[in-house]
MDAnalysis code that builds the backbone (N, CA, C; Angstrom):
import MDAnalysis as mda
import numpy as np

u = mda.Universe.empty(636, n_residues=212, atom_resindex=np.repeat(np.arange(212), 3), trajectory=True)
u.add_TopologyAttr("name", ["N", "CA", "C"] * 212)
u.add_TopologyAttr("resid", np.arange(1, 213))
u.add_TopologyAttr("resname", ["UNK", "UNK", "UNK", "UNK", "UNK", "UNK", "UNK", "UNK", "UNK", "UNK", "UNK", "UNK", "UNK", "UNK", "UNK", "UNK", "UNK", "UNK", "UNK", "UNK", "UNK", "UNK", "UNK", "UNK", "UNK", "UNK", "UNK", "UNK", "UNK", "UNK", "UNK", "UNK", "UNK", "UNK", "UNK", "UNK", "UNK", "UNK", "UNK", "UNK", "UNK", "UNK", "UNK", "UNK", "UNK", "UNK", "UNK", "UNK", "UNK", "UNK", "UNK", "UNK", "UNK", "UNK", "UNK", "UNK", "UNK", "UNK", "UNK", "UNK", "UNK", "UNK", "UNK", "UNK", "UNK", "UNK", "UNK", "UNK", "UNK", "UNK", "UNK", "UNK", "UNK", "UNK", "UNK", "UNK", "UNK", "UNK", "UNK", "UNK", "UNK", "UNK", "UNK", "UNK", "UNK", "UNK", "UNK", "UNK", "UNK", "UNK", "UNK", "UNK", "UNK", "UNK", "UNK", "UNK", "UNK", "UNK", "UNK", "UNK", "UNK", "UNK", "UNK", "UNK", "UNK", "UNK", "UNK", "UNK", "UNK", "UNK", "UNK", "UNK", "UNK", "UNK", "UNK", "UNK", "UNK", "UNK", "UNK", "UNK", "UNK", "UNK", "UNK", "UNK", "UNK", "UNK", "UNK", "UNK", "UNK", "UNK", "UNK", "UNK", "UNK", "UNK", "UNK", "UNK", "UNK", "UNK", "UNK", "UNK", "UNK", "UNK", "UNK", "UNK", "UNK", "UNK", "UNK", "UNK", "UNK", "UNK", "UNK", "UNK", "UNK", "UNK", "UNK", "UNK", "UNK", "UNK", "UNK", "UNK", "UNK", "UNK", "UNK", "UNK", "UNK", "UNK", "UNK", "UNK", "UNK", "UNK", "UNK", "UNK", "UNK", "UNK", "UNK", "UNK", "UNK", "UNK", "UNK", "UNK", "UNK", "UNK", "UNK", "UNK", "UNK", "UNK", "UNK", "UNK", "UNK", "UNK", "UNK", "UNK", "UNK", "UNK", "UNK", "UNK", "UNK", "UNK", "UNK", "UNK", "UNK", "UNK", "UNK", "UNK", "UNK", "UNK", "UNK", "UNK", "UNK", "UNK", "UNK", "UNK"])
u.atoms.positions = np.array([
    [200.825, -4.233, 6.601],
    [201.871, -3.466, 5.910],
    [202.402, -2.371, 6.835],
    [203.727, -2.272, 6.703],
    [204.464, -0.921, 7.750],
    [205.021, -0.638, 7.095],
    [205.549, 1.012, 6.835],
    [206.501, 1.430, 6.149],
    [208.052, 1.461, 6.850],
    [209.002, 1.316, 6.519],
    [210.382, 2.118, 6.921],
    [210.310, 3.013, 7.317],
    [209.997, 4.065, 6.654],
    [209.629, 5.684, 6.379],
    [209.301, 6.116, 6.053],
    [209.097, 8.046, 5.840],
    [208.324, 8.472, 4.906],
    [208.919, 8.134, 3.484],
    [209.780, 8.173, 3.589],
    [210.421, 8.195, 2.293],
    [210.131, 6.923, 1.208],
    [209.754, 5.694, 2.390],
    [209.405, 4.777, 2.011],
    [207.946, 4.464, 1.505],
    [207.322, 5.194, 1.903],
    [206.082, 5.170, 2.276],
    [205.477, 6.238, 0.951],
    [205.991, 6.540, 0.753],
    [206.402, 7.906, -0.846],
    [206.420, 6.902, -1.893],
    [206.977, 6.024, -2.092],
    [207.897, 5.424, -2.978],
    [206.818, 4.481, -3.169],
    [205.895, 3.803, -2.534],
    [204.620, 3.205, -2.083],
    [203.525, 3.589, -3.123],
    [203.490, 4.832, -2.813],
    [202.301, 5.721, -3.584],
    [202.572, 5.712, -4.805],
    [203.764, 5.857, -5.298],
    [204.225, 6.375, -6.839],
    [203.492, 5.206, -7.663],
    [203.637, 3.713, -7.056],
    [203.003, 2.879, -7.605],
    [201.598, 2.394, -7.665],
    [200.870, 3.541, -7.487],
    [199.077, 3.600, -7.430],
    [198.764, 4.907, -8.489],
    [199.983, 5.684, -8.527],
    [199.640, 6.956, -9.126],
    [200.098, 7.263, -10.573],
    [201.096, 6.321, -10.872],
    [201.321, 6.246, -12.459],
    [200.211, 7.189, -13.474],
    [199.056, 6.538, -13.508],
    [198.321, 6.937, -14.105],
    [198.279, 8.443, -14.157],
    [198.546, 9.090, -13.310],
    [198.711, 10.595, -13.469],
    [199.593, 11.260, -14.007],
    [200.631, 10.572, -14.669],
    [201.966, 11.736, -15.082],
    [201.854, 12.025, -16.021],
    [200.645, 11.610, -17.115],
    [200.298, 12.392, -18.764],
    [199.608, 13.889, -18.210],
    [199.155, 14.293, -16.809],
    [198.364, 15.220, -16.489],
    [199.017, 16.166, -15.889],
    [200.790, 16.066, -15.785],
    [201.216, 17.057, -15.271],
    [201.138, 17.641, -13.894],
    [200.482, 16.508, -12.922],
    [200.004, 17.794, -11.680],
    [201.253, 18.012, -11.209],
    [200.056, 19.182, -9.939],
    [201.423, 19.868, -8.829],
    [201.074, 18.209, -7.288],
    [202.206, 18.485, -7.180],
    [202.081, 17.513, -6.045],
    [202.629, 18.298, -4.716],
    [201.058, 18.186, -4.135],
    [201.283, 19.321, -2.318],
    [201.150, 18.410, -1.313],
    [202.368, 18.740, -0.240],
    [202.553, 17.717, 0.677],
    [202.012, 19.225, 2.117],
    [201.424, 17.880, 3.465],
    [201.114, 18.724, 4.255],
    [202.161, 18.918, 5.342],
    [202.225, 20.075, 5.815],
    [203.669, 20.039, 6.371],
    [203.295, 19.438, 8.080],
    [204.257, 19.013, 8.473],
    [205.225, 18.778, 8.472],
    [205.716, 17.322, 7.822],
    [205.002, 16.029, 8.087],
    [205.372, 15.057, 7.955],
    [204.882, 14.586, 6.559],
    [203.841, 14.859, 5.578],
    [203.644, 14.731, 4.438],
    [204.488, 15.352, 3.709],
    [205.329, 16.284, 3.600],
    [206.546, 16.735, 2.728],
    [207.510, 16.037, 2.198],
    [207.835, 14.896, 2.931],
    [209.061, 14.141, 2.581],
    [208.522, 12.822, 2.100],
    [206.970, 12.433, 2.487],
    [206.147, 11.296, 1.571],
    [206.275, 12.187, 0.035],
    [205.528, 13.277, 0.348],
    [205.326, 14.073, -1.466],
    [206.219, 14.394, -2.181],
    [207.856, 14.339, -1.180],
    [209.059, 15.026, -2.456],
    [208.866, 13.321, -3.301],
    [209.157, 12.068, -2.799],
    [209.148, 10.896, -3.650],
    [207.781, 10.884, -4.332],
    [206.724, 11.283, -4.290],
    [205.691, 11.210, -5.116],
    [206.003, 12.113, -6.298],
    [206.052, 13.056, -5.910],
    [206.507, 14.432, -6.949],
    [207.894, 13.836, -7.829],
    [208.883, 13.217, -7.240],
    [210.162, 12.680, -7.934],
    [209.438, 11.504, -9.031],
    [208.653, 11.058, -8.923],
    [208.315, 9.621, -9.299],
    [207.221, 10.218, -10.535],
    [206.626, 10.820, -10.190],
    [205.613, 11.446, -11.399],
    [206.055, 12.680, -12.033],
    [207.385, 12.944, -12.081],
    [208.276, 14.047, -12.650],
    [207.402, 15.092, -12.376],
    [207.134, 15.596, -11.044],
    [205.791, 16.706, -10.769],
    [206.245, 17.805, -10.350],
    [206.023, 18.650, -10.013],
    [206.196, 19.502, -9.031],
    [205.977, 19.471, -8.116],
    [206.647, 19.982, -6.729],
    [206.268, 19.889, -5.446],
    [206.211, 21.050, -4.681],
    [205.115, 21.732, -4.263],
    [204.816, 22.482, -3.077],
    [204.183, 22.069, -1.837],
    [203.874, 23.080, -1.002],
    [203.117, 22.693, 0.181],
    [201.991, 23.282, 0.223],
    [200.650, 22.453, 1.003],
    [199.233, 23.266, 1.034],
    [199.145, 23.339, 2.712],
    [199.349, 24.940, 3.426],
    [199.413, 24.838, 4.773],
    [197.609, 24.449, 5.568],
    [197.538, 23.394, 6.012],
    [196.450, 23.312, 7.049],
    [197.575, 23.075, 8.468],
    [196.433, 23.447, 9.263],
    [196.860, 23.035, 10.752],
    [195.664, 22.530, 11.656],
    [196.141, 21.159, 12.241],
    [195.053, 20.470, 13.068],
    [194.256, 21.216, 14.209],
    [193.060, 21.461, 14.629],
    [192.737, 22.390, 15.872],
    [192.894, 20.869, 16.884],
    [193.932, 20.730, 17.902],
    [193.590, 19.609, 18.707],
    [192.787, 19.730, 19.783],
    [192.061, 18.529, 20.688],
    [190.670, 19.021, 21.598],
    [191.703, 19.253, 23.069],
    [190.948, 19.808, 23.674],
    [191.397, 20.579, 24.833],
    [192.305, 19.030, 25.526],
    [193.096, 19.263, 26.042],
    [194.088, 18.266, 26.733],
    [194.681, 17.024, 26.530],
    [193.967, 16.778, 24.938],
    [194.364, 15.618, 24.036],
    [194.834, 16.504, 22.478],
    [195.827, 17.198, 22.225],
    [196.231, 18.028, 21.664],
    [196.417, 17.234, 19.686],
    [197.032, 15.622, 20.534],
    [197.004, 14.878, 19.267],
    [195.253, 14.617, 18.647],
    [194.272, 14.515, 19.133],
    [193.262, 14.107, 18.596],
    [192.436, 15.291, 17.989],
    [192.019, 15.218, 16.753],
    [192.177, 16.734, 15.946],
    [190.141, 16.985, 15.948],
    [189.919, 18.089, 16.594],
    [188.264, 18.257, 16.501],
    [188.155, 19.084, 15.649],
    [188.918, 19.437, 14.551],
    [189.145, 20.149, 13.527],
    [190.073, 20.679, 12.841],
    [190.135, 21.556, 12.099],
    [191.425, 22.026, 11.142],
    [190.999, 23.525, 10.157],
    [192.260, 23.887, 10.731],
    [191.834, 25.422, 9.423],
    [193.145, 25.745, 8.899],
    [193.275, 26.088, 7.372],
    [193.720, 26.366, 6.507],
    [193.676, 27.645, 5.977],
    [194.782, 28.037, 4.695],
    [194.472, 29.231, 4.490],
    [193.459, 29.456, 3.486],
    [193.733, 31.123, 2.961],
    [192.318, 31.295, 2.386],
    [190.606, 31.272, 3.734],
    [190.709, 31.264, 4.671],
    [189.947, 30.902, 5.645],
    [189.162, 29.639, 6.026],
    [189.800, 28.807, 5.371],
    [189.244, 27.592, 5.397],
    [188.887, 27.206, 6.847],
    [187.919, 26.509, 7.465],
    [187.778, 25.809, 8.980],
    [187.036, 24.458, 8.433],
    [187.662, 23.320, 8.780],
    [187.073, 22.398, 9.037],
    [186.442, 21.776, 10.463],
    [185.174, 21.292, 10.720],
    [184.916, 20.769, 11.782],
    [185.072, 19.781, 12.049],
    [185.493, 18.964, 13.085],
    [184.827, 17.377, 13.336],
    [183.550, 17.294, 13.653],
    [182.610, 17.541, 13.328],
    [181.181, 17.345, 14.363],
    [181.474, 15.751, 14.690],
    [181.474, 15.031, 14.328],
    [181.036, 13.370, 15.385],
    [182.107, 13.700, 16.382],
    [183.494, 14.159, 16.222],
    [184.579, 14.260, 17.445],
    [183.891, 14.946, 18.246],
    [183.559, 15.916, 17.778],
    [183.289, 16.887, 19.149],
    [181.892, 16.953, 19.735],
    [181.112, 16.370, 19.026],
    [180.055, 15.959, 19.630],
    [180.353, 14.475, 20.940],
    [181.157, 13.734, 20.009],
    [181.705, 13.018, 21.255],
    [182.480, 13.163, 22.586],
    [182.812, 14.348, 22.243],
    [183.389, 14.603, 23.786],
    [182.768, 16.182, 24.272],
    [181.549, 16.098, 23.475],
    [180.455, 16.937, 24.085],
    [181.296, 18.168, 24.440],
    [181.697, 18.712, 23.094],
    [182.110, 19.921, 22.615],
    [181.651, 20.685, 21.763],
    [181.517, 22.206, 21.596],
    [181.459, 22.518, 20.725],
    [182.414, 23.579, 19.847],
    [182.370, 24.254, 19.044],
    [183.572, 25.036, 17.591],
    [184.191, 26.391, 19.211],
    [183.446, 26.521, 19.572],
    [183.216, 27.938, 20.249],
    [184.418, 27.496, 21.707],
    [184.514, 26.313, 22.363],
    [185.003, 25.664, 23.149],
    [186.807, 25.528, 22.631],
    [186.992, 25.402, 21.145],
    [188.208, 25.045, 20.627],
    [188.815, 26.624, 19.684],
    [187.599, 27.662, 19.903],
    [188.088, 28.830, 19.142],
    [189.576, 29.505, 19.462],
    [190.159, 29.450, 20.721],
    [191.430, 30.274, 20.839],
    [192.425, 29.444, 20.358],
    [191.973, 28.071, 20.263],
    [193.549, 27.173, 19.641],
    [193.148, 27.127, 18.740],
    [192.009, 27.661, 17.508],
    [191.948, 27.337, 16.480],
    [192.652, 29.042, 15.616],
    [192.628, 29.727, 16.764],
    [192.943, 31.303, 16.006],
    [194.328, 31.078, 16.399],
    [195.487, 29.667, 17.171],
    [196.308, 30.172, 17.617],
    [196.763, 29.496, 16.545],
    [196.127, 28.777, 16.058],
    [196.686, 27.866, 14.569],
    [196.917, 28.817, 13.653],
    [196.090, 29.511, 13.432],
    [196.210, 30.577, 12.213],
    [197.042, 31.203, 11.926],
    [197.715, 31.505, 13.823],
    [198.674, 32.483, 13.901],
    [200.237, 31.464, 13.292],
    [200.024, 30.121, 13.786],
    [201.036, 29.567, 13.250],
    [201.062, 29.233, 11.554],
    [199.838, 29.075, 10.821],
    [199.809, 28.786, 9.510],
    [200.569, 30.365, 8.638],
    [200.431, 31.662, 9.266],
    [200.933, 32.652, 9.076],
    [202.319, 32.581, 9.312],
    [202.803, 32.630, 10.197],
    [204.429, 32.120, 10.384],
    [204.866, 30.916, 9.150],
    [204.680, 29.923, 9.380],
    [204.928, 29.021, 8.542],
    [204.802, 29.587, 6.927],
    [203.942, 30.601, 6.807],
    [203.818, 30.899, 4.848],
    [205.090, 31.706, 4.777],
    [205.782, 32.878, 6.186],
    [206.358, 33.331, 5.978],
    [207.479, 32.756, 5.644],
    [207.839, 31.289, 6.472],
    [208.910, 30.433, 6.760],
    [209.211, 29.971, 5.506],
    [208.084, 29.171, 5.186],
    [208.126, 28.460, 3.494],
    [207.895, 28.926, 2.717],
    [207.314, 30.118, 2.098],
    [207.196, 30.835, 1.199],
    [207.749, 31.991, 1.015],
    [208.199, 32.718, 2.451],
    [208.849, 34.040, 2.274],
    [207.115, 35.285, 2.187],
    [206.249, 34.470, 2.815],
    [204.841, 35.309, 2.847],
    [204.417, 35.354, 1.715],
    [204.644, 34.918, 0.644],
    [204.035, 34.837, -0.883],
    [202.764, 34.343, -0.803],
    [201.855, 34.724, -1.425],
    [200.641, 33.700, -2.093],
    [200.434, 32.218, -2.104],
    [199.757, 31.285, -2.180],
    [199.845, 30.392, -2.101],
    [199.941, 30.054, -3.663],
    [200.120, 28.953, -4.321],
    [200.108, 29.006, -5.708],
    [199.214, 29.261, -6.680],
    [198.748, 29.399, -7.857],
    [197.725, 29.472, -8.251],
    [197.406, 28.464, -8.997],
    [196.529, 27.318, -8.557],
    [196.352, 25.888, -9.373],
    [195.534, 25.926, -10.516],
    [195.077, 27.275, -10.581],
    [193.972, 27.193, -12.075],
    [194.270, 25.990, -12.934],
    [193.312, 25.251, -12.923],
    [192.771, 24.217, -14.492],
    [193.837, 23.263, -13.997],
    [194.726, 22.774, -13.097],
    [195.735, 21.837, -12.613],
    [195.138, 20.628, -12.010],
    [195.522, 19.413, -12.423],
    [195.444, 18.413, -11.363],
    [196.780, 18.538, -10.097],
    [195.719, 18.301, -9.121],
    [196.478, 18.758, -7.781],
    [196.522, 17.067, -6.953],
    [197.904, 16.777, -6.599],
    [197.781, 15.372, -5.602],
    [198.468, 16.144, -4.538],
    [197.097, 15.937, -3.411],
    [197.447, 16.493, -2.333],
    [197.518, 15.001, -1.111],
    [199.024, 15.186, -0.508],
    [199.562, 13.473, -0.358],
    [199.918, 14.086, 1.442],
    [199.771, 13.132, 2.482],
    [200.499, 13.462, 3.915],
    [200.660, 12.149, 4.408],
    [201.369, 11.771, 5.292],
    [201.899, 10.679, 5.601],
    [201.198, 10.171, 6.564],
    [199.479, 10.189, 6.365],
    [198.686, 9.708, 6.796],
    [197.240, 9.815, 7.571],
    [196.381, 9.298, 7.476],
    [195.279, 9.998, 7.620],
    [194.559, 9.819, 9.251],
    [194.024, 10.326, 9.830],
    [193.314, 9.698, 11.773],
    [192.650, 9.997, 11.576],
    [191.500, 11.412, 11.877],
    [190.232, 11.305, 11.879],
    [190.096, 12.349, 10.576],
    [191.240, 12.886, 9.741],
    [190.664, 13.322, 8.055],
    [190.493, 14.567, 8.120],
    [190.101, 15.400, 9.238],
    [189.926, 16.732, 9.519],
    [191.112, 17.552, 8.742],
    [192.104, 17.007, 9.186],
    [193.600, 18.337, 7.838],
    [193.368, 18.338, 6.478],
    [193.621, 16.954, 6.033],
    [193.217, 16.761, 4.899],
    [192.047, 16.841, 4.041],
    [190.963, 17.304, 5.248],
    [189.525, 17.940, 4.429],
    [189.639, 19.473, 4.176],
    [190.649, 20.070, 5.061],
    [190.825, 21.016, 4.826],
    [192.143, 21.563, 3.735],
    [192.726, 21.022, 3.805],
    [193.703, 20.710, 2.476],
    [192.943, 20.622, 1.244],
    [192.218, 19.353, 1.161],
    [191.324, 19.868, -0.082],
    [189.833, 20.808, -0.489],
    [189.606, 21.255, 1.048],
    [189.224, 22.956, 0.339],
    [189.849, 23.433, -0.090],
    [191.154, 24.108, 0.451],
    [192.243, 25.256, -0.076],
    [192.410, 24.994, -1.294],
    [192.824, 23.893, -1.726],
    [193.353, 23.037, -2.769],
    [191.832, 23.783, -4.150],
    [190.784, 23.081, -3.712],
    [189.783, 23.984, -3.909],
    [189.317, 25.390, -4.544],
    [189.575, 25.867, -3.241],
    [189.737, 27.810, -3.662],
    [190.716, 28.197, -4.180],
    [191.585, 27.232, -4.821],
    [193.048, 28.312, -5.544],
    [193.081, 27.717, -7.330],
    [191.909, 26.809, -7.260],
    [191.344, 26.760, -8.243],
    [191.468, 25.343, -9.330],
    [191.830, 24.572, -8.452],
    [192.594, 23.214, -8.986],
    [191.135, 22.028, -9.938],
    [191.748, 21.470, -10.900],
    [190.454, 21.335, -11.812],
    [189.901, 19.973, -10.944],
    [191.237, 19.644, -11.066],
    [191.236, 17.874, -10.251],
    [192.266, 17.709, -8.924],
    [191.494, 17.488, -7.768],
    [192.034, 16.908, -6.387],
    [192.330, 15.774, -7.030],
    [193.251, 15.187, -6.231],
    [193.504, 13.382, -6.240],
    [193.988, 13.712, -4.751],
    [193.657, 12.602, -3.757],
    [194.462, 12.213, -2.321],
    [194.876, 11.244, -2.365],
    [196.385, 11.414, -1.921],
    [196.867, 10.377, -1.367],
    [197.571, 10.301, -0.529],
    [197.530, 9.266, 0.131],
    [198.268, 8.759, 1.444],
    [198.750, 7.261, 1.925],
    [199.275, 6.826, 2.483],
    [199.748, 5.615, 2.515],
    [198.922, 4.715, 3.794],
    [198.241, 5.169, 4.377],
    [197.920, 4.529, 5.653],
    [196.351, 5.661, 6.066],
    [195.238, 4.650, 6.575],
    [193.856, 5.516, 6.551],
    [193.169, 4.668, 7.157],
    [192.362, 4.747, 7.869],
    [190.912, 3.960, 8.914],
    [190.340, 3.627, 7.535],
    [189.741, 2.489, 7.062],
    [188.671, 1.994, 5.917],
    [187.217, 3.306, 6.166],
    [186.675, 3.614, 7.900],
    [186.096, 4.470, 7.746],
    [186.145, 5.989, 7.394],
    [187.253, 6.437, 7.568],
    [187.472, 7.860, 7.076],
    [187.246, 8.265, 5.746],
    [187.968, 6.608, 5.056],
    [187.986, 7.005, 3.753],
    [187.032, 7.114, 2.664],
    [185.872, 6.368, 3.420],
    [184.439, 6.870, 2.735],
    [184.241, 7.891, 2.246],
    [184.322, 8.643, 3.586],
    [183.754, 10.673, 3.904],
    [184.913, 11.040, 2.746],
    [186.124, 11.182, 2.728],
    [186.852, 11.616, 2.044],
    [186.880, 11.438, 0.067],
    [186.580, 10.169, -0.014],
    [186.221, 9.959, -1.634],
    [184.681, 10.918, -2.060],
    [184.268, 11.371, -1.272],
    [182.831, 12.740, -1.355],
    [183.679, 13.458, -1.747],
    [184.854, 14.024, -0.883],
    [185.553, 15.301, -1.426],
    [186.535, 15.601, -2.731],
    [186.981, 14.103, -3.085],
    [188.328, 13.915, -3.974],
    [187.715, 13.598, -4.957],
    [188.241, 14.100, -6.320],
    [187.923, 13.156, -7.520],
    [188.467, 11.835, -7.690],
    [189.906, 11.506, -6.391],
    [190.187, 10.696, -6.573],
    [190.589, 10.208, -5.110],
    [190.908, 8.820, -4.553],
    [191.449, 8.967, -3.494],
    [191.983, 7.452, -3.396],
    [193.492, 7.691, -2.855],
    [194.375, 6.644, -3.237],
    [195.199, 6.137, -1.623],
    [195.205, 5.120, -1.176],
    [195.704, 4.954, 0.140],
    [196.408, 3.665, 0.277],
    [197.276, 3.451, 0.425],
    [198.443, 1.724, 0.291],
    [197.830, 1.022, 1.191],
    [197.425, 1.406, 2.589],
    [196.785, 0.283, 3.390],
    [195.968, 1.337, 4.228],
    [194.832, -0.192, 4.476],
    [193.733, 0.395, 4.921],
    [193.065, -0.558, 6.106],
    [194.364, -0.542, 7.300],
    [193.576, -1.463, 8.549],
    [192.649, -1.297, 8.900],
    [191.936, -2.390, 9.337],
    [190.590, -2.321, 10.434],
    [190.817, -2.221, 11.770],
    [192.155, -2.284, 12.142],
    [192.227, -1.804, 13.581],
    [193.193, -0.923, 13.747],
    [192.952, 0.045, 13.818],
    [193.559, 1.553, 13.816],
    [194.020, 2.262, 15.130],
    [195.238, 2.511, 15.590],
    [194.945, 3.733, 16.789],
    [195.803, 4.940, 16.455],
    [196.781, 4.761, 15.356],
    [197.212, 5.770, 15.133],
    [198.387, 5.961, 13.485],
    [198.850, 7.066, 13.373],
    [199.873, 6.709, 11.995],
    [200.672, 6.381, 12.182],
    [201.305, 6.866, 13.534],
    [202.785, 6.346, 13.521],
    [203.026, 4.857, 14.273],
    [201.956, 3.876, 14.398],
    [201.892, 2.429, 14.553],
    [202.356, 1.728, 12.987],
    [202.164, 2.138, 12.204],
    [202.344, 1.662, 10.678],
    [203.980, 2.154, 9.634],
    [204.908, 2.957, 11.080],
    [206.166, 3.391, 10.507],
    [207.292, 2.819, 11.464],
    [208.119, 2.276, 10.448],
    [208.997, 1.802, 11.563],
    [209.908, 3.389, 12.048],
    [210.410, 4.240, 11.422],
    [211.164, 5.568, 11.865],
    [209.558, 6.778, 11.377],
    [209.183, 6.720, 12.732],
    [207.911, 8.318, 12.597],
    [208.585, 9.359, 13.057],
    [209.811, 10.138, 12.819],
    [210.374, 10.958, 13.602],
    [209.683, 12.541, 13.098],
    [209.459, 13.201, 14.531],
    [208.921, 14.238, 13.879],
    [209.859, 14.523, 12.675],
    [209.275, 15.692, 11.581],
    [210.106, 16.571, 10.618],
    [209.996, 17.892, 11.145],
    [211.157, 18.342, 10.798],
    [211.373, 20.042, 11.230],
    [211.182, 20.928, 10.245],
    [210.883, 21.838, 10.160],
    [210.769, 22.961, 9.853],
    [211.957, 22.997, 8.599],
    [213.322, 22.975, 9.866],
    [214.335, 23.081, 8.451],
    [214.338, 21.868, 7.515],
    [213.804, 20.585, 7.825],
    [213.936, 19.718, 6.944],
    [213.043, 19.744, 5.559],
    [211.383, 20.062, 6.167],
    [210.551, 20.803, 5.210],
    [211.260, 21.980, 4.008],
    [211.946, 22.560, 4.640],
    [212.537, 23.655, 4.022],
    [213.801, 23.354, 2.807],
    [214.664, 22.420, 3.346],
    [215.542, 21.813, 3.128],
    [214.648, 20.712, 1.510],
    [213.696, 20.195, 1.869],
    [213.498, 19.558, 0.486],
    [212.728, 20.356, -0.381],
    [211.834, 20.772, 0.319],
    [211.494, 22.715, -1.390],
    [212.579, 22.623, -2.015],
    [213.382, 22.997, -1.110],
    [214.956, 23.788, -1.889],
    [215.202, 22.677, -2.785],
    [215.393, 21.782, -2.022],
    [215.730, 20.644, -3.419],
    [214.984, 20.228, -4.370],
    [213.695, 20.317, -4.100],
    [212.656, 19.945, -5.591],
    [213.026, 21.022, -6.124],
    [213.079, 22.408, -6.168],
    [212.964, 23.533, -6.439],
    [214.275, 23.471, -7.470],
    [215.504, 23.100, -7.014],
    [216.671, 23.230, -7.792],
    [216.808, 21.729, -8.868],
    [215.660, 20.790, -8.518],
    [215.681, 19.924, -9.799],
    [214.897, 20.183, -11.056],
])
């Protein structure tokens, strides 16, 4: 299975997630490229749509391969098997992981105007990104998701390693994924258009869930 796009790839999910629209959730996309999977999830389950900021820590000179992730609220996720594999440790990746922070701060200002993050008390929360590699964002996504008080996680995503998604159904009450190859090297092998998303485009669909 390959998607078109995110958009396509959105439209994918809506049909695994039915079951959720008697529950009202908020539906949080991770920015950058999970935003425009979650505005069609959020459209499709008449939901709401915000964003939950994590940012990947990438390993020293392979920037795409993530040996962790931190979020707000202080969230840090580790990879231990990554970084044990390339015979690393937290202390080795600390200045790009504080330089993340500095960007997850910018970005709340960008998308939120520096506000709070939401408050999910007693909410089912589908926290959706346009795809999963080694799970590190999205473990940290659903801490935050977590600490802001959400009754029920659900994940979803359209594309995931069969092994990641083990570790990850520990964390989710629920966890939902359209395909699940056995030979994996990356997300954007499974899209026919992976174009990065910008900032203003992120911005650009808030505004529009926001005014529907």
């Amino acid at each position: 299975m390959r998607f078109a796009d995110r958009a396509d790839a959105g439209r994918t999910l809506v049909g695994l997630l039915g079951h959720l629209r008697a529950d009202n959730p908020v539906v949080l996309g991770l920015p950058r490229g999970g935003v425009p999977v979650a505005a069609q999830v959020a459209a499709g389950l008449g939901a709401e749509l915000d964003v939950v900021l994590v940012r990947k820590v990438g390993a020293p000179g392979r920037p795409e391969l993530a040996v962790g992730a931190v979020g707000e609220r202080a969230v840090t996720v580790q990879a231990t098997a990554v970084l044990r594999d390339l015979c690393l440790t937290w202390a080795d990746v600390a200045d790009q992981a504080e330089r993340e922070r500095v960007e997850l701060r910018r970005r709340a200002v960008l998308l939120r105007g520096g506000a709070d993050p939401r408050d999910l008390a007693g909410r089912t929360v589908v926290v959706v990104d346009d795809g999963v590699a080694t799970g590190a964002t999205v473990v940290a996504a659903i801490e935050v998701v977590r600490k802001l008080g959400a009754r029920r996680v659900v994940l979803a995503v359209p594309v995931a390693p069969v092994g990641v998604l083990g570790s990850l159904r520990e964390l989710a009450d629920e966890v939902h994924c359209a395909h699940t190859p056995r030979r994996f090297v990356a997300v954007g092998q499974w899209y026919g258009d992976f174009t990065q998303v910008t900032d203003a485009e992120v911005g650009a669909v808030l505004d529009a869930a926001s005014r529907s």
